[in-house]
N, C-alpha and C positions, 0 to 999 in steps of 0.2 A: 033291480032288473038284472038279469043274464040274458046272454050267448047260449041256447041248449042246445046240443050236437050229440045225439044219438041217446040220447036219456043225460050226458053230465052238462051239469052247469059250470058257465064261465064269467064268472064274475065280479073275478079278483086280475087286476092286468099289472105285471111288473114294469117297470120301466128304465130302461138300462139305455142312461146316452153320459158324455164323459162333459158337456155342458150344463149346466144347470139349470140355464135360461131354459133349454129345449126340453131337458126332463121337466118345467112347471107349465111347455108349454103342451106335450104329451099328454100330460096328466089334466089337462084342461079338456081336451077331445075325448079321452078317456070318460070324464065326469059327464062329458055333455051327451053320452051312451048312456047315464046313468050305470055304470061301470066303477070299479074302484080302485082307479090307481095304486101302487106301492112302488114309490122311488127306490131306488137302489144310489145312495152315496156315492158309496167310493170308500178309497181304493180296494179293487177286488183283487183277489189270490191269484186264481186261477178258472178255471172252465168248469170243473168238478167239484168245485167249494161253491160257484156262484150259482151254478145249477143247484144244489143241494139247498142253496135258500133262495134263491127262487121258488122251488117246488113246493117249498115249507109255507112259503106265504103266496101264493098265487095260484092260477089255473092257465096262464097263454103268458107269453114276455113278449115287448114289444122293446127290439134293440137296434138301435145307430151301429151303423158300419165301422165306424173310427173309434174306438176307444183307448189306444195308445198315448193321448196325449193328457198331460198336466197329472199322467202318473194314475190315472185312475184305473185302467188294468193293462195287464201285459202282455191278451189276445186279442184277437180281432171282432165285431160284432159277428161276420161271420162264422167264425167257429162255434163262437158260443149256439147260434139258429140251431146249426149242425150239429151239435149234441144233444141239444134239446130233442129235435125229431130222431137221434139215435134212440133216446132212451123215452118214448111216445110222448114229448108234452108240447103243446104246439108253441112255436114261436115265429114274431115275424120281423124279418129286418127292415131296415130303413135307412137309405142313404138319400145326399143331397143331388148324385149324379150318377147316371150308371151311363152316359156317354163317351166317359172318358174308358178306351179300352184295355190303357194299363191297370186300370182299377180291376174291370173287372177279370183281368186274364193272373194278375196277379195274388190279391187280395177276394177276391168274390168264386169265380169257377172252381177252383181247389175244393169247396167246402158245397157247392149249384143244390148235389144231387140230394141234402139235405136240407137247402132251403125252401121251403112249399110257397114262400110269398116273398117278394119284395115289391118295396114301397116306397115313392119317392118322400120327403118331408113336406113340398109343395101336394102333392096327393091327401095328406091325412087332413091339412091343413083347409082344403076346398071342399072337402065332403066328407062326413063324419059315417057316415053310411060305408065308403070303399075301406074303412080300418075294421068298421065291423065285418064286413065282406071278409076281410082279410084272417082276420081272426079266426072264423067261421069255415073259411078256407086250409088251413093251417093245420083247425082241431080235426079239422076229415080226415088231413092227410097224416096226421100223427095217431090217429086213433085205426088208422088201416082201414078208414070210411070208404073214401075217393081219394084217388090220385088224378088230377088233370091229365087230358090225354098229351097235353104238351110236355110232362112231364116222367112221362112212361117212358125207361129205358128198354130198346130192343139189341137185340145179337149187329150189329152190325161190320161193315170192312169201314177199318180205319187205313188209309194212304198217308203215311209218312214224305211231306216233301221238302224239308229245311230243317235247318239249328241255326239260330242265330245265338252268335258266341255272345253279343255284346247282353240281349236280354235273358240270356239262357232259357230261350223257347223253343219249345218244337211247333212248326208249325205245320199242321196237317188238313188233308180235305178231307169230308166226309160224303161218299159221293150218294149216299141215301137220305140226306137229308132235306127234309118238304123245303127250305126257305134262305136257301146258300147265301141270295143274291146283296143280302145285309152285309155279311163277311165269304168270302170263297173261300178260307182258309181259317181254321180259328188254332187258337195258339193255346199250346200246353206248356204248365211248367214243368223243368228240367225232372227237378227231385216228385214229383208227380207222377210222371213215369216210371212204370219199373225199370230196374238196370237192367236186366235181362234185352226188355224190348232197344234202351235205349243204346245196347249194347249191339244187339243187330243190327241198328238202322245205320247206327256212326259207326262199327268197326268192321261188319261184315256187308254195309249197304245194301240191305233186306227193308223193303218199307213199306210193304203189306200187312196188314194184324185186324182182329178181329177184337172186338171189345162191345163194350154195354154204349149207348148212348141214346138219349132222346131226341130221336129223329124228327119228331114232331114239334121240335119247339117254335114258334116265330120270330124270335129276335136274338140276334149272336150273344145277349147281356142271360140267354137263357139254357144255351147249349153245353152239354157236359158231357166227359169221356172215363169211366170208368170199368173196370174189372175185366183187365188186357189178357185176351188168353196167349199162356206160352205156346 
């Protein structure tokens, strides 16, 4: 059996988590799609090596947010999503918690406007159907199908109101956006920002700017600020 999304089949899923327990537990939801797992081991290189065999043996990857530990690679799940949908092959993350908002402000937003799905662990685990969904969702949006409207970046004003020194965040409103009321402020990082902008705001206290973001999104673990005009 496959996943068909606009004439290709999907039918090979990679599996990339730095546990082993969870990749044999992935690869069980996987199987139970009648779908065909491919673990991925360990230790990986890099982003661009591991994409590269991913691609060779699969058609969608399905990857854990943490993979930094026990040495198994040396980026994050999220970057890896974000390359993937850089270069059109779909892939979907998977973490244990996205309530925690240093995760995502740190670790997860950097890399948003490339992730088309995330997915908790408990989610794949209650219904086999939202991973298909997910998958299905993913290959839309890497194949330039559909894009969710939640996820459509518009021109908007970004208002610059804080730095905090200790987490190196800017933290800004976004006063166009549908669904504030989760976060009224969502926070960017430092090196995230270009110097330019961040140069304005802290040297010259200019904190108006205009940039890309999806105003539509519903929940602060989904909101992203990208391609700051000088």
């Amino acid at each position: 059996m496959s996943i068909n999304v606009s004439g290709k089949s999907l039918s090979r899923i990679s599996v990339i988590d730095d546990l082993k327990d969870m990749r044999e537990a992935l690869s069980d939801e996987i199987e139970d799609l009648d779908l065909e797992p491919m673990l991925l081991a360990g230790p990986l290189s890099n982003c661009y090596d591991t994409f590269k065999q991913i691609k060779s043996i699969s058609d969608a990857a399905l990857c854990d947010l943490n993979l930094k530990v026990r040495n198994y690679a040396n980026f994050s799940g999220a970057q890896l999503v974000a390359y993937c949908s850089e270069n059109s092959f779909p892939g979907v993350l998977i973490t244990s918690n996205i309530a925690n908002r240093d995760t995502i402000d740190n670790e997860i937003r950097p890399y948003l406007d490339g992730i088309p799905v995330m997915l908790l662990h408990s989610e794949v685990g209650e219904d086999i159907d939202v991973l298909a969904h997910a998958i299905e969702k993913s290959a839309k949006e890497a194949f330039n199908i559909k894009r969710e409207e939640s996820r459509v970046a518009w021109r908007t004003l970004i208002r610059f109101e804080r730095f905090d020194e200790n987490s190196r965040m800017f933290e800004v409103e976004i006063p166009a956006w549908d669904n504030p009321q989760d976060a009224p402020l969502v926070r960017l990082k430092f090196e995230k920002v270009p110097e330019m902008i961040r140069d304005r705001f802290l040297k010259e206290g200019k904190s108006r700017f205009f940039a890309q973001s999806n105003i539509g999104a519903e929940k602060y673990s989904q909101i992203f600020v990208k391609s700051f005009e000088y």
